[in-house]
PADO-817765 format. One line per field, with one value per residue: residue number from 1; residue in three letters; chain; x, y, z of N, C-alpha, C, O, CB in turn. Coordinates in nm, 4 decimals. Glycine has a CB too. Example, Ala and Ser with C-alpha at 12.3 -4.5 7.8 and 13.67 -1.06 7.14 Angstrom:
BEGIN
pos	1,2
code	ALA,SER
unit	A,A
nx	1.3190,1.2850
ny	-0.5690,-0.2250
nz	0.7800,0.7080
cax	1.2300,1.3670
cay	-0.4500,-0.1060
caz	0.7800,0.7140
cx	1.3200,1.2900
cy	-0.3300,0.0030
cz	0.7800,0.7870
ox	1.4236,1.3409
oy	-0.3319,0.1138
oz	0.8465,0.8039
cbx	1.1308,1.4084
cby	-0.4473,-0.0598
cbz	0.9046,0.5725
END
This chain:
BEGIN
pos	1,2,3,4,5,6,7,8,9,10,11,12,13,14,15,16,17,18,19,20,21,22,23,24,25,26,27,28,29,30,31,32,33,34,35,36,37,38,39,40,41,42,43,44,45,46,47,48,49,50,51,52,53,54,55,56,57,58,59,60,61,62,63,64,65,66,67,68,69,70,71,72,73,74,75,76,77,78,79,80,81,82,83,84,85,86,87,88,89,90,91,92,93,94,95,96,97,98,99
code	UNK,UNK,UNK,UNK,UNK,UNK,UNK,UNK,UNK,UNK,UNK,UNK,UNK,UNK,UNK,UNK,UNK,UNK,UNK,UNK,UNK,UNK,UNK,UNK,UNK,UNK,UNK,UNK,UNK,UNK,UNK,UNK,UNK,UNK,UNK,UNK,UNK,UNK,UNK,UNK,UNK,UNK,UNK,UNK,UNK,UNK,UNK,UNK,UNK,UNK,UNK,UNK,UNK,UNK,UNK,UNK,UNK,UNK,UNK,UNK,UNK,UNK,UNK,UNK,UNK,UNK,UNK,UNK,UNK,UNK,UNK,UNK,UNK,UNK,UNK,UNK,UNK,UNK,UNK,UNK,UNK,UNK,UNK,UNK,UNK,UNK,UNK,UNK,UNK,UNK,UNK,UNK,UNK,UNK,UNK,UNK,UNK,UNK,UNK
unit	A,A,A,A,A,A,A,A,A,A,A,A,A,A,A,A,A,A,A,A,A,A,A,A,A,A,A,A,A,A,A,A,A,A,A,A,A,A,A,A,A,A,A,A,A,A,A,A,A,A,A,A,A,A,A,A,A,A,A,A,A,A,A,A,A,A,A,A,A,A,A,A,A,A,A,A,A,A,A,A,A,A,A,A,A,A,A,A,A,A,A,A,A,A,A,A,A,A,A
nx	0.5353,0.2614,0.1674,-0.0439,-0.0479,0.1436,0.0774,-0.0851,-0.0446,0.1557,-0.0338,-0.1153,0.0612,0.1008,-0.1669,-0.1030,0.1313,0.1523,-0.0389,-0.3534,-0.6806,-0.8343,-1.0095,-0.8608,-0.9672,-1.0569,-0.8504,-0.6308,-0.5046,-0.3977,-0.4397,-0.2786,-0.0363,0.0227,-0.1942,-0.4145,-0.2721,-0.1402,0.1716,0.4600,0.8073,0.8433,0.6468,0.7179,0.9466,0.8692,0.6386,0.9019,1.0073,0.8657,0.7914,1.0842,1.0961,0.8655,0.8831,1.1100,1.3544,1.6154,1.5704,1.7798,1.9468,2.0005,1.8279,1.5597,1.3232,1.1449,0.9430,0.9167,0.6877,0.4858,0.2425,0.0145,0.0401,0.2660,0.4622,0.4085,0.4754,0.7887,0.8591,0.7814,0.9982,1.2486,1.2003,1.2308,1.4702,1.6568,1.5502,1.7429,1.9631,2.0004,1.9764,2.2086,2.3667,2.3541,2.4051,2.6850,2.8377,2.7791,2.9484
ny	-2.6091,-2.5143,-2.3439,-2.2107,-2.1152,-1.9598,-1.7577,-1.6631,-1.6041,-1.4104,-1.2346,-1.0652,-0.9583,-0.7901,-0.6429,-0.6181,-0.4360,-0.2353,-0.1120,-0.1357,-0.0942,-0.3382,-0.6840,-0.9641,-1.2041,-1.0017,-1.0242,-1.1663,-1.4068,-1.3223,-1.0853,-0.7541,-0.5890,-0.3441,-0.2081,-0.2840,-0.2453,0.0284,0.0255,0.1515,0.2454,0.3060,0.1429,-0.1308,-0.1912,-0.1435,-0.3954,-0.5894,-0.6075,-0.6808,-0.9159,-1.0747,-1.0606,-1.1985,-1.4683,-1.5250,-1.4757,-1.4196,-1.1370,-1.1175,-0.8435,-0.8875,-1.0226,-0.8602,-0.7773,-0.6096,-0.7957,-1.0125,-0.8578,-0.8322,-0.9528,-1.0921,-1.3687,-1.4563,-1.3327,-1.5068,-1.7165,-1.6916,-1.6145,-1.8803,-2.0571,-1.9159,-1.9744,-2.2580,-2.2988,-2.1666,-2.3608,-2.5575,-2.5005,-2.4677,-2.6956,-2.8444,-2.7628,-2.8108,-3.0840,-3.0841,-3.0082,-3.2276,-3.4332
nz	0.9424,0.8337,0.4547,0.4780,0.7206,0.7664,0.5856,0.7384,0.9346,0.8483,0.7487,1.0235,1.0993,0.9301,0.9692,1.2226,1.2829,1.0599,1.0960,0.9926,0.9393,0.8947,0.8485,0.8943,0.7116,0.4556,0.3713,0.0989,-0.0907,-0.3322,-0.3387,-0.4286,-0.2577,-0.2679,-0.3886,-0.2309,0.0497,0.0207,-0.0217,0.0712,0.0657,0.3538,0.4616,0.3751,0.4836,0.7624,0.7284,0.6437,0.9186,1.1001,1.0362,0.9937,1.2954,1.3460,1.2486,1.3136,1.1433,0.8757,0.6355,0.3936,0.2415,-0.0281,-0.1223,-0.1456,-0.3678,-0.5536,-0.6703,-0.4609,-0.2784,-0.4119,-0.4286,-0.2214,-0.1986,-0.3399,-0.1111,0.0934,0.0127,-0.0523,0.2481,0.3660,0.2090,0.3335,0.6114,0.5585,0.4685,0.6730,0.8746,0.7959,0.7017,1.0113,1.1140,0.9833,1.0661,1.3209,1.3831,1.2694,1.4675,1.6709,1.5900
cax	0.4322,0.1888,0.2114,-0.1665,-0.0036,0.2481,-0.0355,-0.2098,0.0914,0.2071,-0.1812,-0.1686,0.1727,0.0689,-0.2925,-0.0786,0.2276,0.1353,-0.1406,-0.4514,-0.7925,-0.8892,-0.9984,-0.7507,-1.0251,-1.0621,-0.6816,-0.6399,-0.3646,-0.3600,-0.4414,-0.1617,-0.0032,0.0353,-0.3325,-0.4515,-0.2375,-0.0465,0.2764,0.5529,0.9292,0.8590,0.5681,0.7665,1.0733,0.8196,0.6853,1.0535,1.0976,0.7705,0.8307,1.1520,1.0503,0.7565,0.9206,1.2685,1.4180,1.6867,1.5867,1.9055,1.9174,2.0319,1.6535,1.4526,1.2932,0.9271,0.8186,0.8498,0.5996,0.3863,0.1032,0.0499,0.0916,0.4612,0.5617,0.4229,0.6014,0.9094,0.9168,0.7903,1.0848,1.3102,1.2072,1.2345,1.5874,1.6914,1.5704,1.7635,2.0956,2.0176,1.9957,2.3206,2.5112,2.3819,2.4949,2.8300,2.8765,2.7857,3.0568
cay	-2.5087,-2.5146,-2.1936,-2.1283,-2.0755,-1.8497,-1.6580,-1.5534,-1.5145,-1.2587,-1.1276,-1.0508,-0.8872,-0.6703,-0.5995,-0.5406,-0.4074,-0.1316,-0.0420,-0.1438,-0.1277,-0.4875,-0.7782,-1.0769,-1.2252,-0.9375,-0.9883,-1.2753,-1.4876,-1.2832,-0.9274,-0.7065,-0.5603,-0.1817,-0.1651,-0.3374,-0.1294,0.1483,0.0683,0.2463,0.1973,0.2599,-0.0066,-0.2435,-0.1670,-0.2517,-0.5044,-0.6515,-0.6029,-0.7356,-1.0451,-1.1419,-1.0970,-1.2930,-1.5639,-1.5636,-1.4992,-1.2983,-1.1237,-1.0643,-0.7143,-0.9345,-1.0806,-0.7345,-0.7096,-0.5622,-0.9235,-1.0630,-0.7526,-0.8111,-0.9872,-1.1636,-1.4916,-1.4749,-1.2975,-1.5901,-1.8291,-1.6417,-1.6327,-2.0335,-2.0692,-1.8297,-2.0691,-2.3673,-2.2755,-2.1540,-2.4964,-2.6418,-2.4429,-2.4765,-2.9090,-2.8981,-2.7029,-2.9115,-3.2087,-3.0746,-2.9742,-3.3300,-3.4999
caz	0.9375,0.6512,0.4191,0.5245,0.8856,0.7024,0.5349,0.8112,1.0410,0.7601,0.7918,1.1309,1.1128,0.8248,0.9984,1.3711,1.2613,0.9543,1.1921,0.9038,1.0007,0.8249,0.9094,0.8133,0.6112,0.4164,0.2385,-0.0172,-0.1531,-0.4490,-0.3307,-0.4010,-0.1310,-0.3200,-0.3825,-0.0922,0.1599,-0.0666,0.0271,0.0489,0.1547,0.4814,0.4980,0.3449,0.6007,0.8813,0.7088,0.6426,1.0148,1.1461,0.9401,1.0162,1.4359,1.4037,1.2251,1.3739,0.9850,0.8446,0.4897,0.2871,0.1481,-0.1807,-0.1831,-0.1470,-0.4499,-0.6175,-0.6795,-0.3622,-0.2214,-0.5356,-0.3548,-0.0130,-0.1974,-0.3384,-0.0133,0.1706,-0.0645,-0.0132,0.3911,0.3722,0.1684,0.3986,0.7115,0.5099,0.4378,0.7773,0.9704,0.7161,0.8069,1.1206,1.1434,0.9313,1.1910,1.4875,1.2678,1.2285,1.6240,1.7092,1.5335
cx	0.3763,0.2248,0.0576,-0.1626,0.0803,0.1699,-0.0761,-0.1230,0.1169,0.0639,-0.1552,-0.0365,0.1208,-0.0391,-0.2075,0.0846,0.2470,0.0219,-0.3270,-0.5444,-0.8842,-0.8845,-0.9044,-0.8385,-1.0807,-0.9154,-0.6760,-0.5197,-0.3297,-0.3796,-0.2932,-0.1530,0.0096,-0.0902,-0.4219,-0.4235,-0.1420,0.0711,0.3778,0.6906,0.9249,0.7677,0.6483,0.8711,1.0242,0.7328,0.7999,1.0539,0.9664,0.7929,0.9397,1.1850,0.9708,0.7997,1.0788,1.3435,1.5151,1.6503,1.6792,1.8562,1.9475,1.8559,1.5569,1.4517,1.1522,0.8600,0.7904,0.7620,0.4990,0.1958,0.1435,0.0597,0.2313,0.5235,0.5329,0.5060,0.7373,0.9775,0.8880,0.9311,1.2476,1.2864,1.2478,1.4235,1.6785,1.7163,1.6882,1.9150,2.0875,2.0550,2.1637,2.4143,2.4722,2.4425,2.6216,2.9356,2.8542,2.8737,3.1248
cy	-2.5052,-2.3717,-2.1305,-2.0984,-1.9407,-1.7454,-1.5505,-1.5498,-1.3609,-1.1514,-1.0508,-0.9677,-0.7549,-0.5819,-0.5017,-0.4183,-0.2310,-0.0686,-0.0358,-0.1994,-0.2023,-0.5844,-0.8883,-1.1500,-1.1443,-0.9283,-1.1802,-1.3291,-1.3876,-1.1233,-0.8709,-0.6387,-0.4323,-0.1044,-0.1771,-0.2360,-0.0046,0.1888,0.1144,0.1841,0.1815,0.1527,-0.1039,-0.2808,-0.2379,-0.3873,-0.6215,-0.7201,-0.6889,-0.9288,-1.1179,-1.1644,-1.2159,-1.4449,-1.5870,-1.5512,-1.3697,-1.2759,-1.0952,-0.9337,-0.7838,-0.9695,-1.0114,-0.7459,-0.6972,-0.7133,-1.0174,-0.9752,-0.7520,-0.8255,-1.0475,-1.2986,-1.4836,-1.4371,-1.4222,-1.7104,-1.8329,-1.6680,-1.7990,-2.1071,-2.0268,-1.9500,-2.2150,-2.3942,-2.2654,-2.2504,-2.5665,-2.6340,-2.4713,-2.6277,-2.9238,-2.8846,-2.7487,-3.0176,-3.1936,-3.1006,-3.1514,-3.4635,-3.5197
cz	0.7954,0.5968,0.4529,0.6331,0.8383,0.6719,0.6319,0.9599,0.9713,0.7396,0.9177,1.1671,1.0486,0.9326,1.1587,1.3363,1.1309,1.0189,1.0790,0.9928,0.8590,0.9076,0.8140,0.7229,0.4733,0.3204,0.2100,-0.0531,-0.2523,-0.4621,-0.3831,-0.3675,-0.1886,-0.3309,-0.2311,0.0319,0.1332,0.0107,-0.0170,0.1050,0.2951,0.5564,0.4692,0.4570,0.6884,0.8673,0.7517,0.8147,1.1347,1.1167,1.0106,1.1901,1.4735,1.3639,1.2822,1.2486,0.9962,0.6511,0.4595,0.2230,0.0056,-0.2500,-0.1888,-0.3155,-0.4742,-0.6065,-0.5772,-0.2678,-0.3210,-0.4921,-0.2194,-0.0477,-0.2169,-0.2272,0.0874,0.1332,-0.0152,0.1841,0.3970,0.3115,0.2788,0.5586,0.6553,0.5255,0.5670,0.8639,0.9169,0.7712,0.9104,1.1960,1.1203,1.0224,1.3355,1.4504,1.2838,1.4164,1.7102,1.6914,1.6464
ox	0.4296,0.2918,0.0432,-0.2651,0.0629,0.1896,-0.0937,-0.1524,0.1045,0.0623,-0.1890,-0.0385,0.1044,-0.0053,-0.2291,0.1006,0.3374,-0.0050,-0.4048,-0.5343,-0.9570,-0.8090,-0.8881,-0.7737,-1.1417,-0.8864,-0.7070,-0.4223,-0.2086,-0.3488,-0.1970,-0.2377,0.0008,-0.1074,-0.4725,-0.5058,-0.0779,0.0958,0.3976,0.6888,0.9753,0.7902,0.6525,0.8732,1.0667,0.7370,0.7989,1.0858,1.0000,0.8043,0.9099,1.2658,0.9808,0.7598,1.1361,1.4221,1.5127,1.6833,1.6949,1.7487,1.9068,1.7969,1.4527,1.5527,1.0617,0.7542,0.6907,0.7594,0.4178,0.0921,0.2429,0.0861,0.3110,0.6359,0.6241,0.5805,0.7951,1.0830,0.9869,0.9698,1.3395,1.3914,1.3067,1.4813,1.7715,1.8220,1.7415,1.9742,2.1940,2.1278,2.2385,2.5091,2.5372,2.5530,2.6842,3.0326,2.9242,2.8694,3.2330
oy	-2.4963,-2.2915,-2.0083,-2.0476,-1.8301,-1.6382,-1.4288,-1.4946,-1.2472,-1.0296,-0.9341,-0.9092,-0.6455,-0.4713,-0.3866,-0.3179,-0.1475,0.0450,0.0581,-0.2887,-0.1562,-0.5998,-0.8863,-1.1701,-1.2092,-0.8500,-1.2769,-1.2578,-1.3654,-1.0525,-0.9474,-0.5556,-0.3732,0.0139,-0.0935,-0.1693,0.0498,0.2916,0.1238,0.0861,0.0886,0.0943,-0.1861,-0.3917,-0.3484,-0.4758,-0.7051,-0.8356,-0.7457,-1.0267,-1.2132,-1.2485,-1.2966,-1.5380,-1.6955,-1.6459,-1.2708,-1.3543,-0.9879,-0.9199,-0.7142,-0.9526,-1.0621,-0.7284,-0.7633,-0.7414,-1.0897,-1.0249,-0.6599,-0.7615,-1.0521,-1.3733,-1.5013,-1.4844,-1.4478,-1.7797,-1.9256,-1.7137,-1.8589,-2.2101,-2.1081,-2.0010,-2.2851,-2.4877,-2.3456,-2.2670,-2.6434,-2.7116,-2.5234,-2.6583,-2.9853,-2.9559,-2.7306,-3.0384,-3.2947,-3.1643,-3.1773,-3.5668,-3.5784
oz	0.6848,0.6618,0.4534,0.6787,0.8894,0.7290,0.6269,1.0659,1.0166,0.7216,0.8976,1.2753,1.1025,0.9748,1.1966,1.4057,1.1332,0.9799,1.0956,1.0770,0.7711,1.0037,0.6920,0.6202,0.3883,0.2300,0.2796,-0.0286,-0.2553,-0.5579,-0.3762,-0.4002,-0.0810,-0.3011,-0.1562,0.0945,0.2231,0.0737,-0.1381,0.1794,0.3582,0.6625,0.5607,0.5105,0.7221,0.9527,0.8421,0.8426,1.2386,1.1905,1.0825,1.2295,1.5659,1.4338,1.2726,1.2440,1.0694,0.5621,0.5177,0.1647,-0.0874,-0.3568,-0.2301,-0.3836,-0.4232,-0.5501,-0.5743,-0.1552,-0.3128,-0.5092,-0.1470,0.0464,-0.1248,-0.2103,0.1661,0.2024,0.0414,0.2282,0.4392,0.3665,0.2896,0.5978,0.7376,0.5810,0.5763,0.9249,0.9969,0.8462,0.9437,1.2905,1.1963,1.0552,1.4384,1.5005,1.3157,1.4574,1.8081,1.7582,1.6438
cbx	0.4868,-0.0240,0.2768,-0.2822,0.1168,0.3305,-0.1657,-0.4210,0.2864,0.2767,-0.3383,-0.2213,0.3011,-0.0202,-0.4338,-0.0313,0.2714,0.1092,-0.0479,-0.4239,-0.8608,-0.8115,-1.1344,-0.6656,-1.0923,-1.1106,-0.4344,-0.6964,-0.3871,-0.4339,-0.4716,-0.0985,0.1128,0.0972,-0.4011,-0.3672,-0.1715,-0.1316,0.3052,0.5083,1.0319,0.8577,0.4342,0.8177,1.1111,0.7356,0.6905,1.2023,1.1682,0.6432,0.8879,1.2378,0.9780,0.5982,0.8913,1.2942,1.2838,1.8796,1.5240,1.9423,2.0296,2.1570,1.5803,1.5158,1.3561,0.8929,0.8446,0.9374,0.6650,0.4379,0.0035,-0.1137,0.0313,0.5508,0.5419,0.3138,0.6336,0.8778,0.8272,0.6624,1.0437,1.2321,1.0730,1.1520,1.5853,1.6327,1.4367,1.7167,2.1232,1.9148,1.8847,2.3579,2.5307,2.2401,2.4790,2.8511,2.7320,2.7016,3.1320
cby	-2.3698,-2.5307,-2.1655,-2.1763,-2.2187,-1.8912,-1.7352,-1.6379,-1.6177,-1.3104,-1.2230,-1.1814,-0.9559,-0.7362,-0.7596,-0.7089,-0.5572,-0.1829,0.1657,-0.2173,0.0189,-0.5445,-0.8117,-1.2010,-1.2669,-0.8696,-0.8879,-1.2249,-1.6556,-1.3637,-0.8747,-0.6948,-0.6337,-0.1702,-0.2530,-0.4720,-0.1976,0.2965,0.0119,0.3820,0.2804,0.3663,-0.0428,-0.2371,-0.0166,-0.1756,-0.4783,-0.4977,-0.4171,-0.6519,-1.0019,-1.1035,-0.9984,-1.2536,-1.5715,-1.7344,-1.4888,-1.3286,-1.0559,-1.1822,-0.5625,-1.1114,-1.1794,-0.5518,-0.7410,-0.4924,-1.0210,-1.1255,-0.6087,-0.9538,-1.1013,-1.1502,-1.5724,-1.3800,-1.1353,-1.6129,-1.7937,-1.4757,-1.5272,-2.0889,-2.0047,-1.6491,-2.0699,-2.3610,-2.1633,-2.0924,-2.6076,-2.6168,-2.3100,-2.4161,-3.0536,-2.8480,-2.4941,-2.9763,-3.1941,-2.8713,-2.8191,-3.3363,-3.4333
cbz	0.9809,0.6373,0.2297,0.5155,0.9896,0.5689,0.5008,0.8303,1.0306,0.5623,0.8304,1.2093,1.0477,0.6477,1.0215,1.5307,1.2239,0.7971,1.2354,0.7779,1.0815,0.7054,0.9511,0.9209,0.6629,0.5011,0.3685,-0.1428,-0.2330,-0.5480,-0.1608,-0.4472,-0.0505,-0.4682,-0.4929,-0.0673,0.2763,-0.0978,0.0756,0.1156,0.1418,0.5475,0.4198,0.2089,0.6652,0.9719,0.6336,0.6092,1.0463,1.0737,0.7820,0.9310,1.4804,1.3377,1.0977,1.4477,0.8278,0.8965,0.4278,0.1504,0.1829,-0.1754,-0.1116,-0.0643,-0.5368,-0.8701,-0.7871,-0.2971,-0.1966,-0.6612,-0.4432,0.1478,-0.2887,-0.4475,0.0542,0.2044,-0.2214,-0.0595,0.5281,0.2867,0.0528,0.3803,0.7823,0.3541,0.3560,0.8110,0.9690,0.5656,0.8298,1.1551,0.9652,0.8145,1.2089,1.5839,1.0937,1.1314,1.7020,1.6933,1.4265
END
C-alpha cells in the first residue's frame, strides 16, 4: 500500500469517524491535526480507534505521543510504518509454523 493510500484512508477515517464536515481534499500532508480539527483526547482516542479498525493495527500505548498527532503527515508515516511492521511479524510467524 502506498502511503498516499494511507493518507487518505487516515482522511476518510478522520472525516467519517470524528464526524468533520470536510472534504478530504481540503486536509494536507502538513495540516496539523490541532488546528485543522481542535483535537482533543477524546478525538485522538477515536481517532486511535478508527485507525487501528480500518487498518487492522495495534497502537502500543508505549507509541502515543504529541508528535505522532502533530500533522496528518507524521501520523501517516507512523501507521505506514505500524503496517509495515505488522506484515512483517506476521510473514515471520507463518515462516516459523511452516517448519
Amino acid at each position: 500500500m502506498s502511503i498516499e493510500d494511507v493518507k487518505d484512508r487516515i482522511v476518510e477515517v478522520m472525516i467519517r469517524d470524528l464526524e468533520l464536515n470536510l472534504n478530504p481534499e481540503e486536509v494536507h500532508g502538513t495540516s496539523r491535526l490541532d488546528d485543522l480539527f481542535g483535537m482533543d483526547s477524546i478525538a485522538i482516542t477515536e481517532l486511535i480507534i478508527g485507525i487501528e479498525k480500518e487498518f487492522t493495527i495495534k497502537i502500543p500505548a508505549e507509541d502515543l505521543s504529541v508528535e505522532i498527532f502533530l500533522d496528518l503527515g507524521t501520523l501517516t508515516e507512523y501507521v505506514k510504518k505500524r503496517l509495515h511492521d505488522e506484515t512483517t511479524m506476521y510473514r515471520e510467524g507463518q515462516d516459523k509454523t511452516q517448519c
